[in-house]
Chimera marker file (.cmm) of the C-alpha trace (Angstrom):
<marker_set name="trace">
<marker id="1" x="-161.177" y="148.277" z="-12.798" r="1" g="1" b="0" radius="0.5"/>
<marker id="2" x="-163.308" y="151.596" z="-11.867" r="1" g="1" b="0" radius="0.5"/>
<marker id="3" x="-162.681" y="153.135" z="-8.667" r="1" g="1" b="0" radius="0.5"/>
<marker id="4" x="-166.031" y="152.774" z="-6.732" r="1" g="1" b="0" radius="0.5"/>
<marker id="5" x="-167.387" y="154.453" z="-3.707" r="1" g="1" b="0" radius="0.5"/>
<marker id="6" x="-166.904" y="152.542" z="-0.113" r="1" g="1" b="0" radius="0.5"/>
<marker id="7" x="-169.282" y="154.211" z="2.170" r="1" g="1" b="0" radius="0.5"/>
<marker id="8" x="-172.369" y="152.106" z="1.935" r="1" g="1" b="0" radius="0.5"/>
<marker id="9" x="-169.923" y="148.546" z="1.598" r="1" g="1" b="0" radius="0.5"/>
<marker id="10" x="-168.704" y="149.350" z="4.957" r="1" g="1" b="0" radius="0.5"/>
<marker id="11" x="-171.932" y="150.653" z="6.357" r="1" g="1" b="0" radius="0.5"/>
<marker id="12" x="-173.188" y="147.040" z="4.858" r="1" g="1" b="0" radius="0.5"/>
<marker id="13" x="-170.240" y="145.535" z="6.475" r="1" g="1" b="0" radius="0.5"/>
<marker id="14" x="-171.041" y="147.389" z="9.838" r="1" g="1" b="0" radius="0.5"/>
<marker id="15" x="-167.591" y="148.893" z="10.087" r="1" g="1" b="0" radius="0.5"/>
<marker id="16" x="-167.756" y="151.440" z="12.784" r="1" g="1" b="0" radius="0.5"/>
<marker id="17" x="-165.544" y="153.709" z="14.728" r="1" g="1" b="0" radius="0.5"/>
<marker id="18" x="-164.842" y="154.935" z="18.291" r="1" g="1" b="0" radius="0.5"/>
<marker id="19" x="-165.545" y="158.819" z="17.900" r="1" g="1" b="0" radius="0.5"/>
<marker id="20" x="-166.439" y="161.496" z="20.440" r="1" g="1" b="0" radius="0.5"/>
<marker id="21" x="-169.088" y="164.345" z="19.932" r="1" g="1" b="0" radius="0.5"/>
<marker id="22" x="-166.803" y="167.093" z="18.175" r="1" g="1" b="0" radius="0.5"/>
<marker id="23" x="-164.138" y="164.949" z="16.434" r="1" g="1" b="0" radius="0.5"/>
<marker id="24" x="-163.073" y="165.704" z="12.975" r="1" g="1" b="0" radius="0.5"/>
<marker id="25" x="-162.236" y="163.159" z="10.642" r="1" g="1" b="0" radius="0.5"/>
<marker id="26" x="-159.701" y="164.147" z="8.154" r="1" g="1" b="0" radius="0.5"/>
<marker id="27" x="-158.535" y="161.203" z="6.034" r="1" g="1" b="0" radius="0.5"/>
<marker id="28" x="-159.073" y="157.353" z="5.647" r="1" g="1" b="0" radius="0.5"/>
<marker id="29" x="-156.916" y="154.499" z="5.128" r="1" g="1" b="0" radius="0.5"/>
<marker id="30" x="-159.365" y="151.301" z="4.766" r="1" g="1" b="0" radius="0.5"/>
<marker id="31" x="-157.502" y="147.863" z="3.840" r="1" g="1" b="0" radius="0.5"/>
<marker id="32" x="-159.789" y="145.423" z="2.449" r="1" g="1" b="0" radius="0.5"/>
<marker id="33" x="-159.915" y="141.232" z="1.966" r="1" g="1" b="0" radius="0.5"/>
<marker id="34" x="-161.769" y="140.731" z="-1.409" r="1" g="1" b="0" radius="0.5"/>
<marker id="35" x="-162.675" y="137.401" z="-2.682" r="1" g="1" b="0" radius="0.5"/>
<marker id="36" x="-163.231" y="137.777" z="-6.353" r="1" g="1" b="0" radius="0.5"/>
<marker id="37" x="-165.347" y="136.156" z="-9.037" r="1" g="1" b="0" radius="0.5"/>
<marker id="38" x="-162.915" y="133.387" z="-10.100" r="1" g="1" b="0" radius="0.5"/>
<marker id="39" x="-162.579" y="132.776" z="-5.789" r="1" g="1" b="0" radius="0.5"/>
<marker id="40" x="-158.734" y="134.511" z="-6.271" r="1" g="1" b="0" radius="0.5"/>
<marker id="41" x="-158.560" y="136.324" z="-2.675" r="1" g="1" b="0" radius="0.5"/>
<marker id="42" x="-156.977" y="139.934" z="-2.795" r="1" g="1" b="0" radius="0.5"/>
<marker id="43" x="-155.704" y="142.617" z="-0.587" r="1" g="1" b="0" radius="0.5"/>
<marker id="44" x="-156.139" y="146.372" z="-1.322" r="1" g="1" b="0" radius="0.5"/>
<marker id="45" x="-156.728" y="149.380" z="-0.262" r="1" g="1" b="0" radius="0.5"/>
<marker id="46" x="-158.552" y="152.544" z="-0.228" r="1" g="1" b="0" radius="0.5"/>
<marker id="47" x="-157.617" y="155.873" z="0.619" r="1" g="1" b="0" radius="0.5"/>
<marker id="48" x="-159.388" y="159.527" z="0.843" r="1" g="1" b="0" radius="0.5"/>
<marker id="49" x="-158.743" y="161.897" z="-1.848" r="1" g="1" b="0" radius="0.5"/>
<marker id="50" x="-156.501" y="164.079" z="0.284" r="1" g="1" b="0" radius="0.5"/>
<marker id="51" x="-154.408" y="161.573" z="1.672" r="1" g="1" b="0" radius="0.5"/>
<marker id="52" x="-150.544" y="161.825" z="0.942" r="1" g="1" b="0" radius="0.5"/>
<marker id="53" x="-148.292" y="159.112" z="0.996" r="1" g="1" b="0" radius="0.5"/>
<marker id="54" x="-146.350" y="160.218" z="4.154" r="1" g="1" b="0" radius="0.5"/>
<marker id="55" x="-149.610" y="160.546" z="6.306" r="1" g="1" b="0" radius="0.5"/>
<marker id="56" x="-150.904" y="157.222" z="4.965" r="1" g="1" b="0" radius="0.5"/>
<marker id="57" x="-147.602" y="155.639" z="5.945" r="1" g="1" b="0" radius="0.5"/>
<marker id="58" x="-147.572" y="157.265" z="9.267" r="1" g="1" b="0" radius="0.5"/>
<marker id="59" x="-151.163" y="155.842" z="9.768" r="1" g="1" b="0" radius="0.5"/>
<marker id="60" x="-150.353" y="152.076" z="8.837" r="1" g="1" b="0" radius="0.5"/>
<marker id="61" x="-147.402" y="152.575" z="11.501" r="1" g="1" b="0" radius="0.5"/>
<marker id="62" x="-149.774" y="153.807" z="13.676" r="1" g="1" b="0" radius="0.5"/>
<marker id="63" x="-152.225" y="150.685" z="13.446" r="1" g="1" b="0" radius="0.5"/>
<marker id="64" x="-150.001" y="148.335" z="13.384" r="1" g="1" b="0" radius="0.5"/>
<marker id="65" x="-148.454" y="149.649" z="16.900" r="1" g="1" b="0" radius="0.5"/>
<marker id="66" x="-151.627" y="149.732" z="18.029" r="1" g="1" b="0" radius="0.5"/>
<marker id="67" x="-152.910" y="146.022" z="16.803" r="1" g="1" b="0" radius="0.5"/>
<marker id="68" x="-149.415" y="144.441" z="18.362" r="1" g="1" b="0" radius="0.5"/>
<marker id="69" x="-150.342" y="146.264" z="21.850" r="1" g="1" b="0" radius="0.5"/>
<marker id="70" x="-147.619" y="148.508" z="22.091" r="1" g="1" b="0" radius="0.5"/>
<marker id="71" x="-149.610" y="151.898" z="21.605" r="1" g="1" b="0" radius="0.5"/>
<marker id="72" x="-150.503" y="153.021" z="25.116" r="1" g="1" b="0" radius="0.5"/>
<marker id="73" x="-152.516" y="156.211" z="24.968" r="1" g="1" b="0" radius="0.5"/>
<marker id="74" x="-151.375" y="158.254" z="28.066" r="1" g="1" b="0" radius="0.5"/>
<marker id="75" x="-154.566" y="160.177" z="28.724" r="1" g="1" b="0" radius="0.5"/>
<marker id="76" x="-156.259" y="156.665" z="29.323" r="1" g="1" b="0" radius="0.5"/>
<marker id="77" x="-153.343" y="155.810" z="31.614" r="1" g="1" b="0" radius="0.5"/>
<marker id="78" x="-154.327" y="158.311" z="33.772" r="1" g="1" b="0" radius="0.5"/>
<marker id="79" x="-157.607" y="157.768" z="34.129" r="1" g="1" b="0" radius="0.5"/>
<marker id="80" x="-157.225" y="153.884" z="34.754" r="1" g="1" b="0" radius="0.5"/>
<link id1="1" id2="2" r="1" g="1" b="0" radius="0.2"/>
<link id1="2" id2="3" r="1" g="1" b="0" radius="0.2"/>
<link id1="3" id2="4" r="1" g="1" b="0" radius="0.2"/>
<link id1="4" id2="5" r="1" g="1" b="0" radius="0.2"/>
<link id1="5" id2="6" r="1" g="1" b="0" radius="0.2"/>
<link id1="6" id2="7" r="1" g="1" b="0" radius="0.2"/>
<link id1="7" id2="8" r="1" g="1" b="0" radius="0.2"/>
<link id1="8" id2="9" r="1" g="1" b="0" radius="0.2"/>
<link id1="9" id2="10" r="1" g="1" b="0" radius="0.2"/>
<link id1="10" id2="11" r="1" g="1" b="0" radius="0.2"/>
<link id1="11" id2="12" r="1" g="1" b="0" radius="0.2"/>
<link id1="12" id2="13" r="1" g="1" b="0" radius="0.2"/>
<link id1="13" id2="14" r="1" g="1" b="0" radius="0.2"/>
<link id1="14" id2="15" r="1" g="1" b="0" radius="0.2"/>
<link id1="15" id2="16" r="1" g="1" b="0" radius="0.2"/>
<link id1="16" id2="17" r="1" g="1" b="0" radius="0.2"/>
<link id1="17" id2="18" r="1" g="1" b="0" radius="0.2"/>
<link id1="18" id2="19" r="1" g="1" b="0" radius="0.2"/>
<link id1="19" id2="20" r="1" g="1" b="0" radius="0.2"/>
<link id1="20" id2="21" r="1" g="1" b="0" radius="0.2"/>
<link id1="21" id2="22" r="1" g="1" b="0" radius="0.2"/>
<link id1="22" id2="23" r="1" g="1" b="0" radius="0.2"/>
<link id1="23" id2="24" r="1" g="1" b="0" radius="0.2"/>
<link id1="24" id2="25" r="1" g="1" b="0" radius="0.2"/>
<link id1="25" id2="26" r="1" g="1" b="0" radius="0.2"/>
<link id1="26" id2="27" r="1" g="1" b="0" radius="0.2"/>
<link id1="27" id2="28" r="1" g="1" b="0" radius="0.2"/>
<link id1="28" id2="29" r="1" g="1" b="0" radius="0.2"/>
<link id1="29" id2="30" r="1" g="1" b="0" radius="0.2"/>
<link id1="30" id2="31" r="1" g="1" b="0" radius="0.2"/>
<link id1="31" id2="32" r="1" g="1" b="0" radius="0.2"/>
<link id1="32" id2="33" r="1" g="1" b="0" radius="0.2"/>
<link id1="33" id2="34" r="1" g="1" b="0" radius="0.2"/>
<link id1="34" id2="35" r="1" g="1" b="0" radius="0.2"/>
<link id1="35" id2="36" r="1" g="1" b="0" radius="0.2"/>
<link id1="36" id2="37" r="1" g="1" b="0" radius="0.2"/>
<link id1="37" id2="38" r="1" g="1" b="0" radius="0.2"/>
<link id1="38" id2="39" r="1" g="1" b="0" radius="0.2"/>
<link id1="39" id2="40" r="1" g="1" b="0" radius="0.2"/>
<link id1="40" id2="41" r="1" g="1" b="0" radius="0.2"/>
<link id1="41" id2="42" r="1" g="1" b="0" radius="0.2"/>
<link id1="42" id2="43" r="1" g="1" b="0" radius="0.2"/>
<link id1="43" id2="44" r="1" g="1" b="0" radius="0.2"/>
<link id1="44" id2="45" r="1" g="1" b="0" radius="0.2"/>
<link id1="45" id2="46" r="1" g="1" b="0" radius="0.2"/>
<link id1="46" id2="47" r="1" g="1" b="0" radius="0.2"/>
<link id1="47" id2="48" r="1" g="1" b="0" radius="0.2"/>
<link id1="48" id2="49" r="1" g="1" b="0" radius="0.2"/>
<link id1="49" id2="50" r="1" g="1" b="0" radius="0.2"/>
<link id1="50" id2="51" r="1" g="1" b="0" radius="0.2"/>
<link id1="51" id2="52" r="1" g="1" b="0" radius="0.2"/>
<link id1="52" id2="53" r="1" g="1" b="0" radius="0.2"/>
<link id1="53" id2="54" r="1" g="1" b="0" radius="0.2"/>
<link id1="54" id2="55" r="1" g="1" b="0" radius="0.2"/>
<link id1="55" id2="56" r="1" g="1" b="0" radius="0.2"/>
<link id1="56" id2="57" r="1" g="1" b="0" radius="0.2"/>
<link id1="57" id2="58" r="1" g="1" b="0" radius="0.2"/>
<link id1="58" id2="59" r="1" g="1" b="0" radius="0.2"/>
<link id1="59" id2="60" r="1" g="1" b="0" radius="0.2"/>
<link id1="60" id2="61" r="1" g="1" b="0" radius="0.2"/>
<link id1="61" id2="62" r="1" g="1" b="0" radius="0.2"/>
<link id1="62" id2="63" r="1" g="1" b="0" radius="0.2"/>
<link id1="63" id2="64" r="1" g="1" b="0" radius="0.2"/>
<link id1="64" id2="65" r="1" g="1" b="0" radius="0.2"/>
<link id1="65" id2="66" r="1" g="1" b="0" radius="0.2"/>
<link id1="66" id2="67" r="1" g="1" b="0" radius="0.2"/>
<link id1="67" id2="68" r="1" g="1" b="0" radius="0.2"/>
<link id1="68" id2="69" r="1" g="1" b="0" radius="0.2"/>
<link id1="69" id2="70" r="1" g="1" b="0" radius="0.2"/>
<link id1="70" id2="71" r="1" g="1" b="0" radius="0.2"/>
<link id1="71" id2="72" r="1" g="1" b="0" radius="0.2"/>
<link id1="72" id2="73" r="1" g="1" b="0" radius="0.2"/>
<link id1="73" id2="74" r="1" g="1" b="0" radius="0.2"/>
<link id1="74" id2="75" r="1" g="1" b="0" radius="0.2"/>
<link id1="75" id2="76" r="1" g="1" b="0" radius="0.2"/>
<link id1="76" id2="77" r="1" g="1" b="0" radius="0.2"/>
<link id1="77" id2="78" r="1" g="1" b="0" radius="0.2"/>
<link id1="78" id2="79" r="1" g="1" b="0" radius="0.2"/>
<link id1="79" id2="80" r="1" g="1" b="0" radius="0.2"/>
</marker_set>
């Protein structure tokens, strides 16, 4: 299967992220559900060119911390 570009499937998909005026995106980690032809559902993912494998762990660590609540940014702490 050929590696395809992702950009305009999650533009499509309306995927969007919480940036401020200045920030600089420097890799991607993007996990997708696909449903295939024959209806066989599927899990992969998608990474940027750049990405190493201890950066790309570090961010699924990250994410999942954050999804199970227990990432508590302390900047917004103090502004709460």
């Amino acid at each position: 299967m050929p590696d395809r570009q992702i950009g305009q499937l999650l533009d499509t998909l309306g995927v969007t992220a919480d940036l401020d005026d200045g920030d600089m995106v420097t890799d991607a980690h993007v996990t997708l559900k696909v449903v295939r032809a024959d209806g066989e559902v599927a899990v992969i993912k998608a990474i940027s060119e750049a990405l190493d494998w201890v950066t790309a762990l570090g961010m699924l660590t990250a994410v999942l911390e954050i999804e199970n609540g227990g990432y508590v940014n302390s900047c917004d702490e103090e502004e709460g």
